[in-house]
C-alpha positions as CSV (number, residue, x, y, z in Angstrom):
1,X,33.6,-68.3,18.4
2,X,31.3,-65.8,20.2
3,X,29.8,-64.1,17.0
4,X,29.5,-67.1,14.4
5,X,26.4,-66.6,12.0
6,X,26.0,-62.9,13.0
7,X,26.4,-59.7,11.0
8,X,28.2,-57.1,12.5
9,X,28.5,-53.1,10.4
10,X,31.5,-50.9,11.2
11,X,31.6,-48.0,10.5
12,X,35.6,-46.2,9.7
13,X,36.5,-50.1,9.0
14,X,38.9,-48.9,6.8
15,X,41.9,-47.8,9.2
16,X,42.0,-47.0,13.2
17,X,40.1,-48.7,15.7
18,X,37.5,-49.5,13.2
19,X,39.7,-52.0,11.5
20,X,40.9,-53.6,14.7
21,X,37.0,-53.8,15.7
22,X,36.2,-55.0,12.3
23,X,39.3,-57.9,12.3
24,X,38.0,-59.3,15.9
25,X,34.5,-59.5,14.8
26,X,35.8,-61.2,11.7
27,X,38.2,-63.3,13.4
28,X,35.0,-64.8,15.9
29,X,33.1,-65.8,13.6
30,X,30.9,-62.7,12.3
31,X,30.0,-61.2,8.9
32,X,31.5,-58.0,8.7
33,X,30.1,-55.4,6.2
34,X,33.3,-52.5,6.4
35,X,31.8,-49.3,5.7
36,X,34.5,-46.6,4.9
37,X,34.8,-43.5,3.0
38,X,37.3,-44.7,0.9
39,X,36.7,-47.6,-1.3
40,X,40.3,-48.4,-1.8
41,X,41.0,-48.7,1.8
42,X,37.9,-50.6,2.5
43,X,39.0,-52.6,0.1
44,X,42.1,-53.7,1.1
45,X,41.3,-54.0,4.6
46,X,38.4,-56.4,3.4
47,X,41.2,-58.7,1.0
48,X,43.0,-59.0,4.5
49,X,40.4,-60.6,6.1
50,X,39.5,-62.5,3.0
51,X,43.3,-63.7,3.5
52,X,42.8,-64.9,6.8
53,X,39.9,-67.1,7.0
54,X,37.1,-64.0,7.4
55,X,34.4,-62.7,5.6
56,X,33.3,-59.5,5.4
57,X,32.2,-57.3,2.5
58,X,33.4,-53.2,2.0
59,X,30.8,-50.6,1.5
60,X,31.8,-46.9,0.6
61,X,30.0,-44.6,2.4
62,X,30.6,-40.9,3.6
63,X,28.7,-41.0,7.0
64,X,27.5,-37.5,6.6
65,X,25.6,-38.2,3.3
66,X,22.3,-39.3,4.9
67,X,20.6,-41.1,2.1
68,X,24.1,-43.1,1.4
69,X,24.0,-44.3,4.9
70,X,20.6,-45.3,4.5
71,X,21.0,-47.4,1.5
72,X,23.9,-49.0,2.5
73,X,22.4,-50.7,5.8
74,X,19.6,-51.1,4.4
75,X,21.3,-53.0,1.3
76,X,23.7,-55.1,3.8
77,X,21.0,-56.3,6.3
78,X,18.8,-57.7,3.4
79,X,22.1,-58.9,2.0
80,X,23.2,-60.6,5.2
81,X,19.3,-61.5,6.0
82,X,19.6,-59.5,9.1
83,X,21.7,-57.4,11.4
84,X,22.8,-57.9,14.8
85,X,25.4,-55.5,15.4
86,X,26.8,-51.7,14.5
87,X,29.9,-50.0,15.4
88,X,30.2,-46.3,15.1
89,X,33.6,-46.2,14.6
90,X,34.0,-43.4,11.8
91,X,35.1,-39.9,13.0
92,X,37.1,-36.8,12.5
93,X,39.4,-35.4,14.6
94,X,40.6,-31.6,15.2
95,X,42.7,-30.5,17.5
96,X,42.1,-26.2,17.8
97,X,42.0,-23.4,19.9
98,X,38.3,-22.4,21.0
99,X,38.5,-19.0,19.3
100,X,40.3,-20.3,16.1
101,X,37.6,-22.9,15.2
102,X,35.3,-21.4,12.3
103,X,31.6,-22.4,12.2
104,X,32.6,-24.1,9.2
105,X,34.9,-26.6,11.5
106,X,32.6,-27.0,14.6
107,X,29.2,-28.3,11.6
108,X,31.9,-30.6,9.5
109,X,33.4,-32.1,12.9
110,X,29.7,-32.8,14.1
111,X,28.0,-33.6,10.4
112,X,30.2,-37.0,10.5
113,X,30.6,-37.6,14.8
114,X,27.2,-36.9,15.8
115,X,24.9,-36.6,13.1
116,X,26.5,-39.2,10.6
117,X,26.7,-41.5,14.3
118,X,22.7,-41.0,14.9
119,X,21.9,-42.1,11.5
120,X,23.8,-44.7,11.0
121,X,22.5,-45.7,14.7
122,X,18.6,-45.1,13.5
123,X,18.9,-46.8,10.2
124,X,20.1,-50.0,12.3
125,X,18.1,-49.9,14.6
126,X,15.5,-49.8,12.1
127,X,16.4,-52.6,10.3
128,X,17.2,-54.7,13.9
129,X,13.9,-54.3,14.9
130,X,12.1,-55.2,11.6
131,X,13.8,-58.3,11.0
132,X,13.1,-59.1,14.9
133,X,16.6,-59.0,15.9
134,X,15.9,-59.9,19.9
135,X,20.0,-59.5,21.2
136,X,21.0,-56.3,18.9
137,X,23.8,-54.0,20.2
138,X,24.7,-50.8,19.2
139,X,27.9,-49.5,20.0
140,X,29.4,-46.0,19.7
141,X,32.9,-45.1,19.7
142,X,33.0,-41.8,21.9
143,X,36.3,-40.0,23.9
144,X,37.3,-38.7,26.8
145,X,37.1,-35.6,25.1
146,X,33.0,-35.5,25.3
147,X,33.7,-36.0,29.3
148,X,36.3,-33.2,30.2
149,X,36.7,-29.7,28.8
150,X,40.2,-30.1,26.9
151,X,42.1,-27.5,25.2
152,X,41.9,-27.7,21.2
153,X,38.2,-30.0,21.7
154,X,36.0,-26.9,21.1
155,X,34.6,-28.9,18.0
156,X,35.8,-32.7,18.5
157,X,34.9,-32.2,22.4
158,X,31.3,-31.2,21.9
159,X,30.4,-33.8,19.3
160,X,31.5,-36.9,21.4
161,X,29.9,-35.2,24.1
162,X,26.9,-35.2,22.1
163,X,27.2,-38.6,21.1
164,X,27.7,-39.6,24.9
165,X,24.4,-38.3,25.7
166,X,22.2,-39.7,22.7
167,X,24.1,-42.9,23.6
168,X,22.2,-43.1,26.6
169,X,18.7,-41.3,25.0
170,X,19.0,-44.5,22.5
171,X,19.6,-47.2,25.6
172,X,16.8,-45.7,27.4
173,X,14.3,-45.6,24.3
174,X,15.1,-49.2,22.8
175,X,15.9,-51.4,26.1
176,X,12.4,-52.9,26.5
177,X,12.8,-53.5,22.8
178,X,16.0,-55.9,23.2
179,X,18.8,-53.3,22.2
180,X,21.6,-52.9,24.4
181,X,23.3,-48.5,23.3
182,X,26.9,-48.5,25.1
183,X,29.4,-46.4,23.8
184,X,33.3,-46.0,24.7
185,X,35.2,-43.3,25.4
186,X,39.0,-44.4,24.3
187,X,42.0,-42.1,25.6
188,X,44.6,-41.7,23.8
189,X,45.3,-44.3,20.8
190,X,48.1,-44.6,18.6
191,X,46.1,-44.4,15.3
192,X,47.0,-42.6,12.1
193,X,44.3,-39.5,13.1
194,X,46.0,-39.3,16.6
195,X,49.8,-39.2,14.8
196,X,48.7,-36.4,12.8
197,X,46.8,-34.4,14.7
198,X,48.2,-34.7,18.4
199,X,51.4,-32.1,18.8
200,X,54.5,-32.7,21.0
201,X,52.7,-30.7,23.4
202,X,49.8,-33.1,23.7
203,X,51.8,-36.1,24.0
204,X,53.8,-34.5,26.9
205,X,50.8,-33.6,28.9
206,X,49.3,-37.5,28.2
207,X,52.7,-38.5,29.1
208,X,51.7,-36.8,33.0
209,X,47.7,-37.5,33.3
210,X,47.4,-41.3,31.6
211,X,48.2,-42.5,35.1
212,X,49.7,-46.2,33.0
213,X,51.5,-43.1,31.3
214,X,51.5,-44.6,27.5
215,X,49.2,-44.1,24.5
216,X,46.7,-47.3,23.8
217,X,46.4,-49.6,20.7
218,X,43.8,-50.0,18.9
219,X,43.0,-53.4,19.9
220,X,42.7,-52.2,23.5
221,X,39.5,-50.7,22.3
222,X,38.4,-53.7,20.2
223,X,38.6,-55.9,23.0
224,X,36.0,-53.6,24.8
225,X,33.6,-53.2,21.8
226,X,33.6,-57.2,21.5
227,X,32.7,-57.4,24.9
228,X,29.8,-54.7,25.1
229,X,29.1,-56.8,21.5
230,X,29.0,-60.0,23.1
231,X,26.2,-62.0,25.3
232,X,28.5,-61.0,28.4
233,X,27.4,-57.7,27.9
234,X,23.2,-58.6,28.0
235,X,22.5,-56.6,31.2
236,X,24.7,-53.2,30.3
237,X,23.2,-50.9,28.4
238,X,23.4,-47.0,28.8
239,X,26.9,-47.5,30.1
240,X,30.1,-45.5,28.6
241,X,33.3,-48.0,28.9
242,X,36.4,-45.3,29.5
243,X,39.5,-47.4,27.2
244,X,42.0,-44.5,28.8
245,X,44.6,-46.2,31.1
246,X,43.2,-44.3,33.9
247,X,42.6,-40.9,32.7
248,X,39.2,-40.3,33.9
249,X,39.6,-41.8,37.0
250,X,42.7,-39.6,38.0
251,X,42.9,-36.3,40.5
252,X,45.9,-34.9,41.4
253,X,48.4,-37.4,39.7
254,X,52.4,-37.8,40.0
255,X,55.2,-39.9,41.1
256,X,54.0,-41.2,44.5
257,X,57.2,-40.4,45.8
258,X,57.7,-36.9,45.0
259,X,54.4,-35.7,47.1
């Protein structure tokens, strides 16, 4: 198993692509502290694992409360003796118009996607480096909506695209210190979030640009944060691994035969 004896932090563990990222870490062999903002879910999500041979451990955290984040990694790497991994998988998601998103929006979408990301992010890094991790990864869960200007991403589009760009401050800053930052930018995912917030309009205009023209799973984007996790991964750092079914990479895009 490629993570045995290692401890691995997720972030959003609870639901979504956290709790596919969190299962696969379990499932090869790593520690898994689950850090979610709602006990109960982090809770149950953490029995399943139990269930199933795993271990791993839930946390309660709201991302966006600075000094909770900071006790809780703090707690779990002296807990676990040391940290090797963190996934910043927690996130909101809002889906309005430029001139309809209030201040108010626009600080609560970035107070948990880009500022809750970075301290989580520092506060393991921290720890990594004191304890004298030499192979620690840091991985943050990004979109395709901090790449492209899409309509409704006034808010949601500028904190990934935030997040993007420290991603790369925080590969440049701790590379000669034996921390690989990659971050992924999934497309679009069938997670609860996405069911909720993602209007018949938005499927129908996926349904035209994903050039594989389908919504992801979840464990699409696991498979890619194990990987960038993994010792596979050693010389990548900096990088942002698109999860999108071709999205980014497509121009002009319909049936080849009705050009």
């Amino acid at each position: 198993m490629r993570f045995q004896g290692l401890h691995a932090i997720v972030t959003g563990a609870g639901s979504g692509i956290g709790a596919a990222i969190a299962r696969r870490f379990a499932e090869e062999g790593a520690f898994v502290t689950c850090i979610d903002i709602a006990r109960d879910r982090a809770e149950r999500f953490v029995a399943g694992i139990a269930a199933s041979s795993g271990a791993a451990s839930a946390v309660a955290v709201d991302i966006a409360d600075g000094a909770a984040v900071t006790a809780a990694i703090e707690s779990a790497a002296e807990t676990r003796a040391g940290l090797d991994i963190l996934v910043n998988s927690a996130g909101l998601g809002l889906e309005r118009p430029f001139l309809e998103t209030s201040a108010e929006d626009f600080e609560k979408i970035l107070s948990v996607n880009l500022i809750g990301a970075f301290r989580c992010a520092q506060v393991a890094a921290t720890e990594m480096l004191r304890r004298g991790t030499t192979a620690g990864r840091l991985i943050n869960i990004a979109s395709i909506s901090g790449q492209r200007g899409g309509v409704g991403r006034a808010a949601y589009g500028a904190s990934k695209a935030g997040l993007i760009n420290l991603t790369q401050v925080m590969a440049v800053e701790l590379a000669e210190r034996g921390i690989t930052v990659n971050a992924i930018a999934p497309g679009p995912i069938e997670t609860d979030m996405v069911r909720e917030i993602h209007t018949s309009e938005t499927r129908d205009a996926y349904a035209v640009y994903v050039p594989q023209r389908r919504y992801g799973d979840v464990d699409d984007v696991a498979a890619a944060a194990l990987f960038l996790a993994s010792q596979d991964a050693g010389y990548i750092t900096g990088h942002v691994l698109n999860v999108d079914g071709g999205f980014h990479a497509a121009g002009l895009n319909f049936p080849a035969g009705d050009q």
